[in-house]
Wavefront OBJ file of the C-alpha trace (Angstrom):
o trace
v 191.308 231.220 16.005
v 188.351 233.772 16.966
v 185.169 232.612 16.732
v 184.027 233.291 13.243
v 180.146 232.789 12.601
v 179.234 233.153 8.471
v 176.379 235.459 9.705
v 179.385 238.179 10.352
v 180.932 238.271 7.455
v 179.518 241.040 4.957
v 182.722 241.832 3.369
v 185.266 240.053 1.573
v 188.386 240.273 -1.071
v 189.402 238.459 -4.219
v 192.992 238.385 -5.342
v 193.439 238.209 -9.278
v 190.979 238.885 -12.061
v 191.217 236.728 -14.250
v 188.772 234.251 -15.327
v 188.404 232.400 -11.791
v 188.850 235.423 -10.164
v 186.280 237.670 -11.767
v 184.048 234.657 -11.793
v 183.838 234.123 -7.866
v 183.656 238.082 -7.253
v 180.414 237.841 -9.455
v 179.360 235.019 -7.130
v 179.919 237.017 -4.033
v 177.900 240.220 -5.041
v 175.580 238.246 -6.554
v 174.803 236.678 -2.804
v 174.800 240.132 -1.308
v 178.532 240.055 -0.181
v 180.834 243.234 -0.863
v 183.366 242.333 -2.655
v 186.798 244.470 -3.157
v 188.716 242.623 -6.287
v 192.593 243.725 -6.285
v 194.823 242.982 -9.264
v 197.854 244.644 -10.594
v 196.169 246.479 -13.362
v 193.746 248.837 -13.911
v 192.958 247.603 -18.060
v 192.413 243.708 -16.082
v 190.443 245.287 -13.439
v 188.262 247.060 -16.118
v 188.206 244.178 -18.200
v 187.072 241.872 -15.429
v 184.369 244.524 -14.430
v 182.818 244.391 -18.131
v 182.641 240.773 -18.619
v 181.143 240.582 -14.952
v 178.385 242.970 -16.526
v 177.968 240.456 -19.848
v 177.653 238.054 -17.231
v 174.754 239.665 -15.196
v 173.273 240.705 -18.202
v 172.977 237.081 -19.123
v 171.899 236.475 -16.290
v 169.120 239.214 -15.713
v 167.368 237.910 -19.478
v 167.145 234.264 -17.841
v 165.612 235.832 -15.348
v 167.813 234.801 -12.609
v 168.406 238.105 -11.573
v 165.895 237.529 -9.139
v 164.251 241.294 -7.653
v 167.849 242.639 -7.886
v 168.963 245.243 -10.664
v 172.227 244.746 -12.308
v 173.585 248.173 -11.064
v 172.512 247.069 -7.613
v 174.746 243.764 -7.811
v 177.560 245.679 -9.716
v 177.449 248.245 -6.356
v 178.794 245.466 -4.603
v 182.099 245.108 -6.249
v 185.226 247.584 -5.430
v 187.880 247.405 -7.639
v 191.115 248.197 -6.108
v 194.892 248.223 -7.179
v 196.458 247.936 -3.498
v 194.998 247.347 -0.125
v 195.561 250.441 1.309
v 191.974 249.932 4.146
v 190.130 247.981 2.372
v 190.857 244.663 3.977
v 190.368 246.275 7.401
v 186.634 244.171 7.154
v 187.242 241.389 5.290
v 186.957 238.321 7.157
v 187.732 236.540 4.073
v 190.152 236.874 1.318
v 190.420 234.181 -1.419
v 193.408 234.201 -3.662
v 192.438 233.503 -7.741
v 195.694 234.502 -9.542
v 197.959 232.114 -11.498
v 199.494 228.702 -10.177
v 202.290 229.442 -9.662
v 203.697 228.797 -5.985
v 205.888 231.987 -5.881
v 203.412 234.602 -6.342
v 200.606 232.895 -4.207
v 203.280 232.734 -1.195
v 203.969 236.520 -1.905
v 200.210 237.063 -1.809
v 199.385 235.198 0.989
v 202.180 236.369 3.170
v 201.132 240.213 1.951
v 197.223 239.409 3.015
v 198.352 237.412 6.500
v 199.697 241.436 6.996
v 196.354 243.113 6.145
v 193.885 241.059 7.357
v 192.431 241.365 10.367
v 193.663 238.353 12.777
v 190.317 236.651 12.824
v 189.977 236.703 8.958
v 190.713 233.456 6.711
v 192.466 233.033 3.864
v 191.331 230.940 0.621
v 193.184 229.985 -1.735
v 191.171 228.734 -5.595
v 194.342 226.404 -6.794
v 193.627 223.595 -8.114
v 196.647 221.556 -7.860
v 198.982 223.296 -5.263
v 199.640 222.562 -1.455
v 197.576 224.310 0.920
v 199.995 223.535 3.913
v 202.956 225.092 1.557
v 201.006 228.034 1.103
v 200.238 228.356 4.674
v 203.572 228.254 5.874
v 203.534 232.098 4.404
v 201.320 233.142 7.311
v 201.332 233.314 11.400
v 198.002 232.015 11.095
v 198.188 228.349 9.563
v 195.142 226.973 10.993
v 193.239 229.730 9.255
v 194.058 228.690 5.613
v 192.374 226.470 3.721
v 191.638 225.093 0.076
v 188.483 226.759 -2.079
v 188.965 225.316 -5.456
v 186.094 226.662 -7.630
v 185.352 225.356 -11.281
v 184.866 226.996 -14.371
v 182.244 228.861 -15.201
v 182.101 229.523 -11.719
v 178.490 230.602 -11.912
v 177.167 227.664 -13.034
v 179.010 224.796 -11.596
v 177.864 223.913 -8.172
v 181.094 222.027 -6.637
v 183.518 223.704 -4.632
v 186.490 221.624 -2.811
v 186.811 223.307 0.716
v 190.606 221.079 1.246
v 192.072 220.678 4.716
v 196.104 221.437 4.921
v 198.187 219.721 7.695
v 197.204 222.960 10.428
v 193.613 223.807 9.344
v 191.471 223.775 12.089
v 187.771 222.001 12.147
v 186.201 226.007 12.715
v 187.803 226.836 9.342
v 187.022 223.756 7.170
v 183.298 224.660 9.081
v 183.115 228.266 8.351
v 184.524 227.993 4.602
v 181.991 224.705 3.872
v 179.172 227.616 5.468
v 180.406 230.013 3.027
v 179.744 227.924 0.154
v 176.203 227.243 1.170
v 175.824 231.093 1.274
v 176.643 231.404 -2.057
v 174.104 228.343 -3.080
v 176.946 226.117 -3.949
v 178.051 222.336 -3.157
v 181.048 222.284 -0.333
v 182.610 219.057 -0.578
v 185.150 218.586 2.048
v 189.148 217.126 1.269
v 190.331 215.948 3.814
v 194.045 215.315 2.832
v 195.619 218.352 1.041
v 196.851 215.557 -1.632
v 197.864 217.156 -4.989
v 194.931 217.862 -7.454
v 192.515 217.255 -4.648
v 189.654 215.259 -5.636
v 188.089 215.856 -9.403
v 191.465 217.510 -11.099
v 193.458 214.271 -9.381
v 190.611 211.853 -10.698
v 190.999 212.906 -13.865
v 194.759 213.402 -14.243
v 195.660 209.773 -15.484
v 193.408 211.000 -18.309
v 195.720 213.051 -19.912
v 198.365 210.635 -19.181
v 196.665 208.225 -21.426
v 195.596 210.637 -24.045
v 198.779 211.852 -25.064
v 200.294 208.206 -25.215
v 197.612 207.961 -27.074
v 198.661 210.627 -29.331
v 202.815 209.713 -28.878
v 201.898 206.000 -29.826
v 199.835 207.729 -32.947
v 196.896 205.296 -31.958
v 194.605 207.977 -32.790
v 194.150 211.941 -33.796
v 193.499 214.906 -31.292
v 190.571 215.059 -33.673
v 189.058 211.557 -33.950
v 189.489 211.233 -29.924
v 187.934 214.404 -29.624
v 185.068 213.225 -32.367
v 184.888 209.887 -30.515
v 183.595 212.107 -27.013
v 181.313 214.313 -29.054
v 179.731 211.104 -30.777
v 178.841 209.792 -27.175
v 177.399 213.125 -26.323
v 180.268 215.789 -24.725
v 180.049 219.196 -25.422
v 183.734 218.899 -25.980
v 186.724 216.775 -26.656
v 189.017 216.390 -24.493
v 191.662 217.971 -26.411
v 189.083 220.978 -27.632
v 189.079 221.318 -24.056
v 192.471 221.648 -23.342
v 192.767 224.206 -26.052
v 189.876 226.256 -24.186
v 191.061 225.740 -20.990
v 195.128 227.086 -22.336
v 197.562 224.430 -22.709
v 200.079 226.358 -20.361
v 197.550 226.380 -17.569
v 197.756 222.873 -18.342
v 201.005 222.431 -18.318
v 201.396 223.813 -15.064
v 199.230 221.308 -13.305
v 201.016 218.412 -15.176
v 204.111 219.190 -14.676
v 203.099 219.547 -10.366
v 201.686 216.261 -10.779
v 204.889 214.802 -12.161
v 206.676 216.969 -9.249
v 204.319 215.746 -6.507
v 203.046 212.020 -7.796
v 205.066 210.859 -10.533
v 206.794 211.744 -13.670
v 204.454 209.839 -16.133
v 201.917 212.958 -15.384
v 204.951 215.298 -17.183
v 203.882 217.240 -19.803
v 204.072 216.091 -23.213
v 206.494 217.107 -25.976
v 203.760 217.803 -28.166
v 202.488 220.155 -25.616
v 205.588 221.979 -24.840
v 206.219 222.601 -28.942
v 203.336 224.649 -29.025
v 203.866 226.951 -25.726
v 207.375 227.600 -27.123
v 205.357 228.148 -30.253
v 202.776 231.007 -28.414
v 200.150 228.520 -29.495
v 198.228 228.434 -25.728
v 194.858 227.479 -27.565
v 191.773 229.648 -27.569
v 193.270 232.566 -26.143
v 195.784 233.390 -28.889
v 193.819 231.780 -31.259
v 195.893 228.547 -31.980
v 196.858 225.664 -30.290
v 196.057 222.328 -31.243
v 193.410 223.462 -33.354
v 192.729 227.100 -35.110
v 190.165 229.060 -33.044
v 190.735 231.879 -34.977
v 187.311 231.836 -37.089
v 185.538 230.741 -33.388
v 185.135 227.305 -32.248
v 187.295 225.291 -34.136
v 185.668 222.501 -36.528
v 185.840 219.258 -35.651
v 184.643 215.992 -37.746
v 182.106 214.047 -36.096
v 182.268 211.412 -39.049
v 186.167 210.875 -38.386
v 185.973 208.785 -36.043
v 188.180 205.715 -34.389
v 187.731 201.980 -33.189
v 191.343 202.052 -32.637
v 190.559 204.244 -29.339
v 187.643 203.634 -26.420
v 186.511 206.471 -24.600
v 185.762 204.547 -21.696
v 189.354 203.675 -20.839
v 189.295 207.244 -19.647
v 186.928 206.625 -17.022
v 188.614 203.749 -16.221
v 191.865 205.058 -15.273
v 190.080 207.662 -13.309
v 188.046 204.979 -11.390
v 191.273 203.473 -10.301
v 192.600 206.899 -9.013
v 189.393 207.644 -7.389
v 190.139 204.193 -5.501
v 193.606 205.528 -4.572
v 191.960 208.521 -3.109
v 188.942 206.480 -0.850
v 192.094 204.053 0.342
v 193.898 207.365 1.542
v 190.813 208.643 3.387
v 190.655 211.833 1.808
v 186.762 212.254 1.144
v 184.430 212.006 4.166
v 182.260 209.661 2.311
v 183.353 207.887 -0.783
v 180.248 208.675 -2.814
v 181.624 212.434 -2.658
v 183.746 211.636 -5.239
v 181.257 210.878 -7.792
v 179.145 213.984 -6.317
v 182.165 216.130 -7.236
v 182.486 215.085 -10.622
v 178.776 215.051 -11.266
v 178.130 218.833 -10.072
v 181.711 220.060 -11.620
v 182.118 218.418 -14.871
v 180.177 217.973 -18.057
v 180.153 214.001 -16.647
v 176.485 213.382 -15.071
v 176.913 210.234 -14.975
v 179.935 209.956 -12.600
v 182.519 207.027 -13.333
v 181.752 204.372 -10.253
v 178.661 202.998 -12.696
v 181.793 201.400 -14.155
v 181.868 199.029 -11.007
v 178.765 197.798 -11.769
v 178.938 197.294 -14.922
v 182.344 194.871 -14.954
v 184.464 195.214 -12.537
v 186.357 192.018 -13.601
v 186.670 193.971 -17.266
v 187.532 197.521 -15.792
v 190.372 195.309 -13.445
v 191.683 193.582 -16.948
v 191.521 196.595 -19.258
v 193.852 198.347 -16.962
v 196.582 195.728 -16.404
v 196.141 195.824 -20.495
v 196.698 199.196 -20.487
v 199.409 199.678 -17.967
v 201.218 196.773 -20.382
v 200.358 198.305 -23.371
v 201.187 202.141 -22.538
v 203.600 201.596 -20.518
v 202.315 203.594 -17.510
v 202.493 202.189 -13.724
v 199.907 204.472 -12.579
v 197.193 202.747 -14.467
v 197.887 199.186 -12.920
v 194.920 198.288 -10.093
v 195.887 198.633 -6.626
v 194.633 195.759 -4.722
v 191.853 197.853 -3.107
v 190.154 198.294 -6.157
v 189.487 194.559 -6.343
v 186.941 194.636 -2.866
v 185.872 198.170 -2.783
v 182.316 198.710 -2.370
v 180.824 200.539 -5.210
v 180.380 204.329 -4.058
v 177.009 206.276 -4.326
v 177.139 209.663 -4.789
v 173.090 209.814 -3.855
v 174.019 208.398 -0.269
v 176.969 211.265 0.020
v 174.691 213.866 -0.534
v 171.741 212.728 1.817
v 174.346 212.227 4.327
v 175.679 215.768 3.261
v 171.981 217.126 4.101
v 171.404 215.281 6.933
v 174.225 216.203 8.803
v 173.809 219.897 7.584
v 169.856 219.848 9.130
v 171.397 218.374 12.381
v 174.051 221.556 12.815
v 170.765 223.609 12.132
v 168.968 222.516 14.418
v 171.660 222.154 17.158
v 172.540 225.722 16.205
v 168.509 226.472 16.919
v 169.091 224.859 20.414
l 1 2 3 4 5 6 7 8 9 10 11 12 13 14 15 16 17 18 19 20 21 22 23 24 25 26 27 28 29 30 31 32 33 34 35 36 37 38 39 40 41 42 43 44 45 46 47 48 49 50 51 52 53 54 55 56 57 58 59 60 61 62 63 64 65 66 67 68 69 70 71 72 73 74 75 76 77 78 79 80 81 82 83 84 85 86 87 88 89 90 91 92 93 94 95 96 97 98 99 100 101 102 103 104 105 106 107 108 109 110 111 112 113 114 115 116 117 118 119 120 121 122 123 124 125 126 127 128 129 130 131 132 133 134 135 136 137 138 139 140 141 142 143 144 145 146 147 148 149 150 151 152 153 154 155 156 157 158 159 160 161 162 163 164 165 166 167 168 169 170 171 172 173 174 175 176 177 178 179 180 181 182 183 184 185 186 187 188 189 190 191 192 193 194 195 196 197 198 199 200 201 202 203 204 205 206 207 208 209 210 211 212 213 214 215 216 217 218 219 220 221 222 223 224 225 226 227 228 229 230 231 232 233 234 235 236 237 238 239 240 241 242 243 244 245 246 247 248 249 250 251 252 253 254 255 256 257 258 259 260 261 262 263 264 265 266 267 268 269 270 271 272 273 274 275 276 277 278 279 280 281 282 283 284 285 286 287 288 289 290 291 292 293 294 295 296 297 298 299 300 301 302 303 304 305 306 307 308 309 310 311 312 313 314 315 316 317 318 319 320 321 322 323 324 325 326 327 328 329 330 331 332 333 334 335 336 337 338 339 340 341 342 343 344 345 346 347 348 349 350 351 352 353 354 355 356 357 358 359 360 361 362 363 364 365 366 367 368 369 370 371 372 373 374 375 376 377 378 379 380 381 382 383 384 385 386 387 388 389 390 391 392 393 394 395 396 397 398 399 400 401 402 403 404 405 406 407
């Protein structure tokens, strides 16, 4: 590809409005980038432009506004219903609009047509191949992974993830980009399914809804049992936020891609038949329709342990470090820490007991049922990651390009 230096790009585009979408356009203007945002819609274009605004309005009483106005940052952003020119600039286009693998092949084989040849194209899944995707394009080596998390303004991860053909200049550019916007690049290095902190936590769910099959437990007592040890939500509260067919999707990829104990429940799939998504038509597993549903912190359960959650994600964080997919295995833990509600990471779990965290999952691999919580052998030896080494490496290694690039 051309050489592409971050210093050149002033404009870029956003495909899909929704709540990623709008979200990462608010980034961009916010770090002085022009942004056109194209959906299909004019009422989700509008829609997106006003919750942008409630956004920077937030913002602007926190005083993180900074010397800008809102109107100046809100100048930035181009709303647009096709592409007619306005790609003609854009060195950059990320694609935000649902996952599913038809319509972001459409898209990305419509941008690879409007872009200009140098530009690269992003894609914000969370789950889906990027090598798939870039088989859409005559320019392979210029697509690559940006998986933002929500609220995108506040959480300071993004996964820059490497398909089979993306070159070094575009994993280097796109990591670039998200310094520009102040964020955390963390580089995957295998385009693996779920990518790092959606694939660590995807046993998870397995285990939760056995836990709910098996009737072990309640959505709410598991979801009391988190809030008791201090989450903002439980698990299941989340899903319900988050929309159970979004998360459907992703499970049902996962049981495509890695195996078919990461299918989607039949709980789950009653309620989408249902129209019960969660939050956003105000029932799912709970009622949201009177706000944030109520939840009983006093109803809680010995019968299930919160930390068997981590512990299936520690052994699918293992998985990953075996593969080589993170440059250093302390970026795993980084990930989580800067794009979850969990500060703490999971590998403290390694210190703790590893002899216990190797038991409790052959117990729960017996007990559930479940192959993909049984320890791989790696787990037994692996030296206990540290996400404070990743990201002094991470610096250092960013100071030396500066300073070669000063040179």
């Amino acid at each position: 590809m051309p050489s592409l230096r971050i210093e050149e790009v002033k404009e870029v585009a956003v495909i899909g409005a929704g709540d990623m979408g709008h979200g990462i356009v608010e980034l961009c203007a916010l770090n002085g980038y022009k942004v056109y945002l194209k959906d299909i819609d004019q009422k989700i274009l509008g829609k997106a432009k006003k919750r942008i605004r409630e956004s920077l309005n937030i913002l602007e009483r926190k005083g993180k506004l900074k010397d800008e106005t809102i109107e100046t940052v809100l100048g930035r952003i181009f709303l647009i219903l096709d592409y007619e020119h306005s790609l003609e600039n854009c060195q950059l286009a990320i694609e935000a609009v649902p996952e599913i693998m038809s319509l972001k092949k459409k898209i990305f084989s419509e941008l690879d047509s409007k872009l200009p040849k140098s530009a690269i194209i992003a894609t914000n899944t969370s789950n889906m191949s990027i090598t798939e995707l870039a088989s859409q394009t005559n320019r392979s080596s210029q697509v690559v992974g940006m998986h933002f998390f929500n609220p995108v303004i506040l959480m300071k991860t993004i996964e820059i993830i490497k398909g089979s053909n993306t070159s070094d200049e575009t994993m280097k550019f796109t990591e670039n980009f998200a310094y520009s916007l102040n964020k955390l690049p963390i580089p995957v290095l295998k385009d693996v399914p779920g990518f790092i902190v959606n694939r660590v936590q995807a046993p998870s769910s397995v285990l939760l809804n056995k836990t709910i099959e098996k009737k072990i437990a309640t959505f709410s007592q598991i979801d009391a049992n988190f809030r008791k040890i201090g989450q903002p939500m439980g698990p299941f509260e989340l899903m319900d936020y988050v929309g159970l067919d979004i998360y459907k999707h992703g499970a049902d990829y996962f049981a495509q891609k890695i195996h078919p104990e990461f299918k989607s429940p039949k709980w789950v799939n009653e309620l989408i038949t249902a129209g019960k998504l969660g939050k956003k038509t105000n029932h799912g597993i709970y009622d949201w329709s009177s706000g944030r549903p109520f939840i009983d912190l006093d109803d809680t359960t010995e019968k299930f342990d919160a930390k068997d959650i981590l512990l299936v994600q520690v052994n699918e964080a293992a998985k990953l470090i075996e593969q080589g997919v993170v440059e250093y295995p302390g970026d795993i833990d980084l990930a989580i820490q800067n794009a979850t509600g969990n500060v703490s990471g999971i590998f403290w779990l390694l210190k703790d007991d590893r002899e216990y965290l190797i038991n409790r999952l052959n117990f729960l691999a017996n007990e559930m049922g479940i192959d993909t919580f049984r320890p791989i052998d790696f787990l037994k030896d692996m030296a206990i990651p540290s996400a404070r080494k990743a990201l002094k490496a991470r610096k250092r290694k960013r100071k030396e390009e500066k300073d070669k690039k000063k040179l």
